[in-house]
Structure formats: structure tokens, C-alpha cells
C-alpha positions as CSV (number, residue, x, y, z in Angstrom):
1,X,0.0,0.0,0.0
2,X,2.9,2.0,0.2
3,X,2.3,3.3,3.8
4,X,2.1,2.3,7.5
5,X,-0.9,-0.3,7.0
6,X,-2.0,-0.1,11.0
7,X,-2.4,3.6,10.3
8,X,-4.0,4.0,6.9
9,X,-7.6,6.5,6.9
10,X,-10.4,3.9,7.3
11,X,-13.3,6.3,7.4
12,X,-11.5,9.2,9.2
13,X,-9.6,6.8,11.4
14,X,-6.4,4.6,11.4
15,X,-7.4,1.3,10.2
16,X,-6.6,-0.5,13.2
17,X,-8.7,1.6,15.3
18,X,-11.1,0.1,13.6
19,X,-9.7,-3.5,14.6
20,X,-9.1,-2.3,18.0
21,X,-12.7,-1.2,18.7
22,X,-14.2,-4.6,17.0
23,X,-11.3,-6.5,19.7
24,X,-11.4,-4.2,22.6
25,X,-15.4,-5.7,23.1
26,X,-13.9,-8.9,23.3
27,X,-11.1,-9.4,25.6
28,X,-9.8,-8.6,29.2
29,X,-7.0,-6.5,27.8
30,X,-5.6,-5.3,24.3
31,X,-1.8,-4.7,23.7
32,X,-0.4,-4.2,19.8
33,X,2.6,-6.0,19.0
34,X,4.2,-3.3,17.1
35,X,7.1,-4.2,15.2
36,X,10.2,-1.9,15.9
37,X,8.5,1.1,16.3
38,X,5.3,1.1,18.9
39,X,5.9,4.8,19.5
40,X,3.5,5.3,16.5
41,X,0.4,3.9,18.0
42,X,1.0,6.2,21.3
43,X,-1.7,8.4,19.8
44,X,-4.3,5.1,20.0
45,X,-4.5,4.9,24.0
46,X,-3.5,1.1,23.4
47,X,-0.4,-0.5,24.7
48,X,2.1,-1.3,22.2
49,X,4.9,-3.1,22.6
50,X,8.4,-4.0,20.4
51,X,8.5,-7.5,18.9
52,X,11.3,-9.5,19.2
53,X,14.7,-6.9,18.5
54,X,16.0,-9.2,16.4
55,X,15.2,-9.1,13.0
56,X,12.5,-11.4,13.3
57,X,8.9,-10.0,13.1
58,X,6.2,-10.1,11.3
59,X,3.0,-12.6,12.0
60,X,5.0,-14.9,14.2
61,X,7.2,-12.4,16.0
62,X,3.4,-10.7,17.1
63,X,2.6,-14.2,18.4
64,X,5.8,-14.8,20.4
65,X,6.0,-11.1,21.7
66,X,2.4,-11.3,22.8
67,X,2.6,-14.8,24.7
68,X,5.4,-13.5,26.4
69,X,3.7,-10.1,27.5
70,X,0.3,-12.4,28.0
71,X,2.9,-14.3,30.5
72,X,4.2,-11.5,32.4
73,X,0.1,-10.1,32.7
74,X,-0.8,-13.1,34.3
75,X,-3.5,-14.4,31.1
76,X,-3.5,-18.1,29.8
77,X,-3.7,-16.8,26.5
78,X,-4.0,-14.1,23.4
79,X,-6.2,-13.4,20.9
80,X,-4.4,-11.8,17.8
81,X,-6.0,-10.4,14.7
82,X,-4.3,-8.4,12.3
83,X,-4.0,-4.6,11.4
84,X,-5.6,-4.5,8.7
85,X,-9.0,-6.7,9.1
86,X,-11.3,-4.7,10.5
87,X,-14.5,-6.0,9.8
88,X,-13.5,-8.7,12.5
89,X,-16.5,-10.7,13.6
90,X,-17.7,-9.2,16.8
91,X,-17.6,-12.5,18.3
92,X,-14.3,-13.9,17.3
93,X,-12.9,-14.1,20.3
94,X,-15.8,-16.2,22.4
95,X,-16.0,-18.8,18.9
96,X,-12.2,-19.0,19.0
97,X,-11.9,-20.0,22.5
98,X,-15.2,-22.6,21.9
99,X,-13.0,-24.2,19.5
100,X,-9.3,-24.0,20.7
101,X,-8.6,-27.0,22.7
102,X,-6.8,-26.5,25.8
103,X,-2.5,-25.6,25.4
104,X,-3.2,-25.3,21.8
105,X,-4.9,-22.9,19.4
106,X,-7.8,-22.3,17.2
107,X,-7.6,-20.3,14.1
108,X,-10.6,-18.8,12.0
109,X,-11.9,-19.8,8.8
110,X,-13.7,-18.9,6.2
111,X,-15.6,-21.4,3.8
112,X,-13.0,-20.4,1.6
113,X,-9.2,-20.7,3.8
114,X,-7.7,-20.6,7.2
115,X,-6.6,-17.1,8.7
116,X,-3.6,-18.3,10.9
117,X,-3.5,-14.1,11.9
118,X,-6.7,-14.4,13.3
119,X,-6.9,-17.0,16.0
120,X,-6.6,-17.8,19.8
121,X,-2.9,-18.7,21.3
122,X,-2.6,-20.5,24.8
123,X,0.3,-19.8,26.5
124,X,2.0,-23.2,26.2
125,X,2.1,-22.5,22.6
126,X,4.7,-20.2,23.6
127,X,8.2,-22.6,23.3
128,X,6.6,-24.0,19.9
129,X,6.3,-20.9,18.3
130,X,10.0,-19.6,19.6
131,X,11.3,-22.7,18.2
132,X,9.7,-22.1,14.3
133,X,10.4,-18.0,14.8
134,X,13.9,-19.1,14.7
135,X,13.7,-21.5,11.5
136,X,11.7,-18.4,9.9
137,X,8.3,-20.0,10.0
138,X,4.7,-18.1,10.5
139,X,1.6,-18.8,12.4
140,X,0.5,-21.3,9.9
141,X,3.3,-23.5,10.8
142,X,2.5,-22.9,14.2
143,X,-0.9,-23.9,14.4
144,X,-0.6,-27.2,12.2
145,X,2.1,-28.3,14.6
146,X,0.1,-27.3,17.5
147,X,-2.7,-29.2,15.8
148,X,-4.8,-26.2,15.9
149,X,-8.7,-26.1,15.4
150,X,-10.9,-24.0,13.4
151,X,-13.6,-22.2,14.3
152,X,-15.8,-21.4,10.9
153,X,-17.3,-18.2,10.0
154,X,-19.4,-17.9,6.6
155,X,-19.0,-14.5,6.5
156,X,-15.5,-14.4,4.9
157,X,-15.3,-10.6,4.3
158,X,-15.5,-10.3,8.2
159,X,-11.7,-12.2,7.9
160,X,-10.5,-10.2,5.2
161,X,-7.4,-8.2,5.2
162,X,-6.9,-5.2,3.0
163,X,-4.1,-5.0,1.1
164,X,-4.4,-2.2,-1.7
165,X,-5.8,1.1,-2.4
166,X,-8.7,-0.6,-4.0
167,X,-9.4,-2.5,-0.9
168,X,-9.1,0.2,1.7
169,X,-11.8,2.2,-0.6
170,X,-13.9,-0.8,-1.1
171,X,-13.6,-1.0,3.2
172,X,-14.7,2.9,3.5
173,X,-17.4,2.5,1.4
174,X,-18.9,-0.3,3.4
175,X,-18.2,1.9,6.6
176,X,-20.1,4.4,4.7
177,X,-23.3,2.3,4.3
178,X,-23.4,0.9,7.7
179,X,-22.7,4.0,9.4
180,X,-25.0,6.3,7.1
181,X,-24.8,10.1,8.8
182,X,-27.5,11.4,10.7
């Protein structure tokens, strides 16, 4: 997209805003795994944290940095959905868990594919997915060794991530009709 994807305008708002206000209704606590710069979301209100300072973000790097802050908070596990889906079903989190058997994980799906960003993490995942960070592996990897579960949603634009210029119009425009002004 050429940009910052977290902080794109959605409707007069950074796009995850918009993820962080579908979330926020769902959890105990919300934290944003940040990359190597969380300083930008200091405007959200949200705590954001570094991922691991080594090179290795991305998906997986989210997941490891979060288990270990979801450690050190005292939670048995972390819900993660990415910056840029935020049409996220409203109750992700509660179907998640109702799928996830216990010291594994449960991802979301679609009737089309699995969305390994979207999905439920117990803490004992949390040695698993340091040991594929280092062989450069993602959240996919993670779940099929954790034998993950699915929980299914038919709605698959409620998992969809936007990823162009087209998209994030397409996304404001549906904003738009579900939000009509008064």
C-alpha cells in the first residue's frame, strides 16, 4: 500500500482503530505487538509493545512477543488479529476460545481458507512458536504443529485483510453504508 498499513484512513480513522474497537469488546486486555517502532500507536491509547529486537517479526514475532507479555500479565492466552481486518466478527474471540482445545490454538476460517492471523494462542504455545520464529516460519506453521482447530465463519469478508488502495476504498465505502450520517 505504500504506507504504514496499521495507520491507513479507514473512514476518518487509522485502520486499526477500527480492529481495535471490533477486539477491545472482546477481551480482558488489548496490547499491539508493534514491530520496531510502537511509539507510532501512542496516539491510540492502546499499549504497544516491540517485537522480538531481532530481526524477526512479522506474523510470528506478534505471536511470540504477545505470549510473552500475556505471561508476564498473568492471562493463559492471546487473541491476535491483524491490522488491517477490520471488519472482524464481533464475536471472534468467544467462537475462538469454543474451538481452541486446551495448550493449543484455534484459528478462524472462512468457507474459503484458514486465517492463521486471526486466532486464539494459549500460553504453552509459547516454546513452539519460539522454536519455528527461529527457522523463519509463521503462524501457519505454528498452528498445524500445535494441531490447531478451526472455528468457521461464513462471513468471509468479516476475515479479510486489506491490502491495496482498491481495498481500503472498497472498506470505506462499506463503513459508509453501515454507518449512514445522521
Amino acid at each position: 500500500m505504500g504506507r504504514d498499513k496499521a495507520l491507513a484512513p479507514l473512514a476518518g480513522r487509522p485502520m486499526i482503530a477500527h480492529v481495535l474497537d471490533r477486539l477491545g469488546t472482546q477481551v480482558a486486555g488489548l496490547a499491539i505487538a508493534a514491530g520496531a517502532n510502537p511509539e507510532r500507536f501512542a496516539a491510540l491509547g492502546v499499549n504497544a509493545f516491540e517485537d522480538p529486537p531481532n530481526g524477526r517479526r512479522g506474523p510470528l514475532g506478534g505471536v511470540c512477543a504477545g505470549l510473552s507479555r500475556a505471561r508476564s500479565l498473568g492471562y493463559d492466552a492471546i487473541v491476535t488479529a491483524p491490522c488491517d481486518g477490520p471488519f472482524l466478527p464481533l464475536d471472534l474471540a468467544a467462537r475462538l476460545l469454543a474451538a481452541a482445545r486446551q495448550g493449543g490454538a484455534a484459528l478462524a476460517r472462512d468457507p474459503r481458507s484458514l486465517h492463521p492471523t486471526f486466532a486464539l494462542w494459549f500460553l504453552e504455545a509459547a516454546g513452539e512458536a519460539e522454536r519455528l520464529l527461529e527457522n523463519g516460519e509463521g503462524p501457519l506453521a505454528l498452528a498445524e504443529s500445535l494441531g490447531a482447530s478451526a472455528a468457521l465463519f461464513d462471513d468471509a469478508e468479516a476475515l479479510a485483510n486489506i491490502n491495496t488502495q482498491a481495498e481500503l476504498a472498497a472498506a470505506a465505502r462499506r463503513l459508509a453504508a453501515s454507518n449512514p450520517p445522521a
